[in-house]
Structures are given as C-alpha cells and as structure tokens.
N, C-alpha and C positions, 0 to 999 in steps of 0.2 A: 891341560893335558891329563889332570890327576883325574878330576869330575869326568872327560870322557870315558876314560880307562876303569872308573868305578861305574859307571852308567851301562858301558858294554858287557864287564861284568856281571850287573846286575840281570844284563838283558841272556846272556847265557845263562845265568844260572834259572830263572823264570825260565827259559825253551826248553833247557833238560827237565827240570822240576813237572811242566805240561807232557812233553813226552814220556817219563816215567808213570806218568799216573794215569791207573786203570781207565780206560773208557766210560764215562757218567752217560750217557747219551745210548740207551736201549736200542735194539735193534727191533722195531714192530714189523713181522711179515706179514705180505695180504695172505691169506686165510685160503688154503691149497689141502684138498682132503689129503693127498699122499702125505703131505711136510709134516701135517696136524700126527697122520699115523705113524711116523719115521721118528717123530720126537714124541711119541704117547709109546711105541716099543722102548724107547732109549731112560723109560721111566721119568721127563724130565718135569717139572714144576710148570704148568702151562694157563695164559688166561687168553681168552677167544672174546675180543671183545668186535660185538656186534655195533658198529658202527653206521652214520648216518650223514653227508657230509652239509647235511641244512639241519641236521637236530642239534638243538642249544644242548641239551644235556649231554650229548656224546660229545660236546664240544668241550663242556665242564667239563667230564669225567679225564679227558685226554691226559692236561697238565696235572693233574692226581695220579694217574698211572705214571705217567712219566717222572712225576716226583718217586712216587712210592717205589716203582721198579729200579729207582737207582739206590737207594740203600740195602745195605751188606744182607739184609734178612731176605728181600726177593730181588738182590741181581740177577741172579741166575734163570729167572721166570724167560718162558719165552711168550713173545705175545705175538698174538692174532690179529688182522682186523679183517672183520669179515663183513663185507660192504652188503646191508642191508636193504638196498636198491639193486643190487645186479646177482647175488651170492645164494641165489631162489636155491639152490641143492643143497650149497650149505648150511644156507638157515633150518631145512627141513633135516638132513641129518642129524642136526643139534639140538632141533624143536624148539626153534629159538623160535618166536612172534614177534619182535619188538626190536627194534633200534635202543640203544644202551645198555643191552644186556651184558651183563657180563659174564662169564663159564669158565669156572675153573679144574683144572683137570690137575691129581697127581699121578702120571704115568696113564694108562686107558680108564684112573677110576675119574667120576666126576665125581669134585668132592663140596663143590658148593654152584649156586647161580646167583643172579640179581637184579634187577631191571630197574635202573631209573637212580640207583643211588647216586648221590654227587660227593656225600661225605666221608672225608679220608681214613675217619677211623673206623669206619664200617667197612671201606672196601680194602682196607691193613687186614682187617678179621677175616674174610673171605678170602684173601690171598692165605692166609696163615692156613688155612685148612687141607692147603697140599704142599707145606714144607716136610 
C-alpha cells in the first residue's frame, strides 16, 4: 500500500511538474505574407526559413532551429516555413533563390540571411542579430 501510494505520488507530482512548465516545443507557421506583416508591425524577433521537404539540408537545419528556438535567448523568435516548392510569391518577396535559406527579421528590419548553413553556432549568431 505504502509503494502504491509513493508511486501515485510520484506520478502527480511529475503531471503538475510537466503542466507547470513553459512549452519547449515552438510553434513554426507556414509562411503567410499577412502573418509575416502582423508580427514585423508587432516588432517581433522572426526567422522565415525557406524550406524544402526532399532537401537533406532543410532537414539538418530543422532539429537545430528547434533546438536553438527553445532556449530562453530565442524563445520568443517566431518562425516561418516557407515552402520552397509551392511559396513562388513568397520566395520572390524575400528574394530568397534557395531552399535552406534562412531570413532573419527584427520587427520589418532584415537583420541577417544564410543559405545552406547546418552549424548551430553560426546559425545562434544569425539569430542573435534581431534580439
């Protein structure tokens, strides 16, 4: 009886523990000129990644954004994926050319790009440039 009653325990305290704690898990939206201009008025920290869903390197880059974008320095980034197969307006808007691009915006300024990088401390630098 004691071990169930430590077990359930255990097992509440872990449920509240997961429900109290902030969301790690980013929210990526596909890539909407309005959304992109509603969060570029709202000043907010934003990366517009040009994606591909057959290119290996957007594939890298993903779980790196995903890492990256969950610590306390870029949670707040909002990101894009702007599908580089179907997204012909908004690659031209952006002047993107390239699947793995990445475009970083703070508020309407762009404040850096990148194409093709996979490595996390280069693309920590390029985020850093619209905190």
């Amino acid at each position: 009886m004691v071990i169930r009653s430590t077990v359930l325990a255990a097992a509440l305290i872990a449920l509240v523990w997961a429900i109290a704690q902030p969301s790690l898990a980013l929210e990526r939206k596909v890539y909407d000129p309005a959304a992109l201009a509603a969060e570029q008025a709202a000043g907010k920290s934003i990366l517009v990644h040009v994606t591909a869903p057959w290119c290996p390197t957007c594939k890298a880059q993903k779980p790196i954004l995903d890492k990256l974008t969950a610590e306390p320095d870029f949670k707040d980034f909002v990101v894009f994926d702007l599908d580089f197969d179907t997204g012909i307006a908004g690659l031209k808007a952006l002047n993107a050319r390239s699947q793995s691009t990445l475009i970083v915006f703070k508020g309407d300024k762009e404040t850096g790009r990148s194409v093709g990088d996979t490595k996390a401390e280069s693309i920590a630098t390029l985020l850093r440039t619209a905190l």
